[in-house]
C-alpha positions in Angstrom: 0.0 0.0 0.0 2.4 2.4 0.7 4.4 2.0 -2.3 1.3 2.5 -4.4 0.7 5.8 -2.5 4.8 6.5 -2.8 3.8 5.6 -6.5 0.9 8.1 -7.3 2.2 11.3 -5.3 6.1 10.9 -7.4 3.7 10.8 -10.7 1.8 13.9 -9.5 5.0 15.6 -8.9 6.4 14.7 -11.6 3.1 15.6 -13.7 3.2 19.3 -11.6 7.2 20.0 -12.6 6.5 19.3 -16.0 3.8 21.8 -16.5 5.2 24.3 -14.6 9.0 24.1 -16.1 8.3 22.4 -19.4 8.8 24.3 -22.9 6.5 25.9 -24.5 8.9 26.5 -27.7 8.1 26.1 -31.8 9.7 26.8 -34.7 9.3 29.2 -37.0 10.9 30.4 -40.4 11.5 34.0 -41.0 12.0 36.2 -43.8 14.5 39.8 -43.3 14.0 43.1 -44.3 17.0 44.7 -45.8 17.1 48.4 -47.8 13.4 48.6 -48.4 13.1 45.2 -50.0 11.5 41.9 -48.1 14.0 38.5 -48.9 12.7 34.9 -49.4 11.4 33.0 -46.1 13.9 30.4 -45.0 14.0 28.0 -42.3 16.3 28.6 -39.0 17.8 25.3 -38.2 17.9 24.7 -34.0 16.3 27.9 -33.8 13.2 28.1 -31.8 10.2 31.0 -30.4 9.6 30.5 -27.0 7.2 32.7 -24.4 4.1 34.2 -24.7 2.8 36.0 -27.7 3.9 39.1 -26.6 6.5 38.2 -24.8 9.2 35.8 -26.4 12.8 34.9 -26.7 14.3 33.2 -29.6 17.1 30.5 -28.6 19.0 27.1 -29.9 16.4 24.8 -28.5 19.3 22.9 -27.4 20.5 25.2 -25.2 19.6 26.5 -21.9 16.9 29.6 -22.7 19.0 32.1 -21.2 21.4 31.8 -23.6 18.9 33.7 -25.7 19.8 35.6 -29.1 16.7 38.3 -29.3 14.4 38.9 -27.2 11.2 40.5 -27.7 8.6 42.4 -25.9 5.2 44.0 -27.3 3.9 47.0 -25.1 -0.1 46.6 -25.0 -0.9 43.7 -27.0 -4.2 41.8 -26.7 -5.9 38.7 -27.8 -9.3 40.3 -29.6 -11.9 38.0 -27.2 -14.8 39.3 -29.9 -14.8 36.1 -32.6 -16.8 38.8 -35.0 -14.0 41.4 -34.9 -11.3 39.1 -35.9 -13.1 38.3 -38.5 -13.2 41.5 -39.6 -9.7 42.2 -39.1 -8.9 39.2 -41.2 -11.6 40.1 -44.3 -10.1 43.3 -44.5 -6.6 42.0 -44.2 -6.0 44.8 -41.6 -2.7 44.2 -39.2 -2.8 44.9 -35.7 0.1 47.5 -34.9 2.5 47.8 -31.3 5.2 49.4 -30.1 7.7 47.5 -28.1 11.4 46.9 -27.7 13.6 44.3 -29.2 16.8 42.9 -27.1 19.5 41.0 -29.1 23.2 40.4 -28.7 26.4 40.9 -30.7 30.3 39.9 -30.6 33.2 41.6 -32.4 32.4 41.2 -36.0 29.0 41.7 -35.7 28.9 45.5 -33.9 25.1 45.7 -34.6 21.9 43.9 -36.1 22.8 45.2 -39.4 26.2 43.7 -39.7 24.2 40.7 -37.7 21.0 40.4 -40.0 22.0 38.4 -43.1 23.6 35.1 -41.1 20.4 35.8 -38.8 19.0 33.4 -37.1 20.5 30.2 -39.5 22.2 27.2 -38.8 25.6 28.3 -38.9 25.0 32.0 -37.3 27.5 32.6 -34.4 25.9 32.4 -31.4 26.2 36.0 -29.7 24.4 35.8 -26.6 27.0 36.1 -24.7 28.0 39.7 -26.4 27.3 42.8 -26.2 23.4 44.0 -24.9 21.7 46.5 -27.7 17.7 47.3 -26.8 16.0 48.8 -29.7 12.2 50.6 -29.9 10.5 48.6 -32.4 7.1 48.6 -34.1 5.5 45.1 -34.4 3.3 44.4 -37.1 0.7 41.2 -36.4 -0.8 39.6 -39.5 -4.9 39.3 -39.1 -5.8 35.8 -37.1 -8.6 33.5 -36.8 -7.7 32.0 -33.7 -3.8 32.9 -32.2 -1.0 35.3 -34.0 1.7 33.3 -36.1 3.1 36.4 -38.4 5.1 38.9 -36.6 7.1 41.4 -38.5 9.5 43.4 -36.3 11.0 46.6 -37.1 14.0 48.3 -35.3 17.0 49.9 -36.5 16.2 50.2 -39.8 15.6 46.6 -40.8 12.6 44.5 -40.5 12.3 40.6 -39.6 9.3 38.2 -39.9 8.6 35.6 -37.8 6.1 32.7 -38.8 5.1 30.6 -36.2 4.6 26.8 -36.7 2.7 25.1 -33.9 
């Protein structure tokens, strides 16, 4: 009896850690904005989105989250509760607009995002977030949504990335 009850509370705390400290990442492919002109999409390799939708970091998913490479945060941002409004918003192709701030890293070669942006985030882009700390104003553009947001495009510093989210 005992070991049954030994049994059922380690799987309940084990159930309870997971939940509360498991990952909530996905990957995403993005597409950069570079002198006015928007480049393909391409994937990211170990790349992942992980937060909330208006607060999220962007990491190797096999490293430890703090070893994050951008950061982002939205100032304001709601889900629309009202079904009918999104609806609207996505019949008239209208995007939801923020402002916010945008935190990324960079090492010696890469003195900001713009020297940064074309290896960004890709397979074989140095890993910088243990560089130098830049915090940026940015405005974040949402694409229209049915049900949660999955196109971001961020802009800051003169350049523009979008992020598309795949659950």
């Amino acid at each position: 009896m005992k070991l049954v009850v030994t049994i059922y509370i380690t799987a309940f705390l084990l159930m309870l850690s997971t939940d509360a400290f498991g990952s909530n990442w996905c990957t995403f492919t993005c597409c950069k904005y570079i002198n006015n002109y928007w480049g393909n999409w391409h994937g990211t390799g170990n790349y992942v989105f992980e937060g909330s939708l208006n607060h999220f970091i962007i990491h190797d998913k096999f490293e430890h989250p703090s070893k994050y490479i951008m950061k982002v945060d939205i100032d304001g941002m709601t889900i629309e509760a009202n079904k009918k409004k999104r609806k609207e918003w996505v019949k008239s192709n209208s995007w939801y607009e923020y402002a916010g701030t945008v935190e990324y890293y960079t090492e010696v070669t890469f003195e900001n995002f713009g020297n940064l942006i074309e290896l960004w985030p890709q397979p074989n882009s140095p890993n910088t977030s243990k560089g130098k700390k830049h915090i940026a104003k940015a405005t974040i553009r949402i694409a229209p949504y049915k049900d949660t947001p999955r196109v971001y495009n961020i802009f800051f510093e003169g350049y523009g990335l979008a992020i598309s989210l795949k659950y």
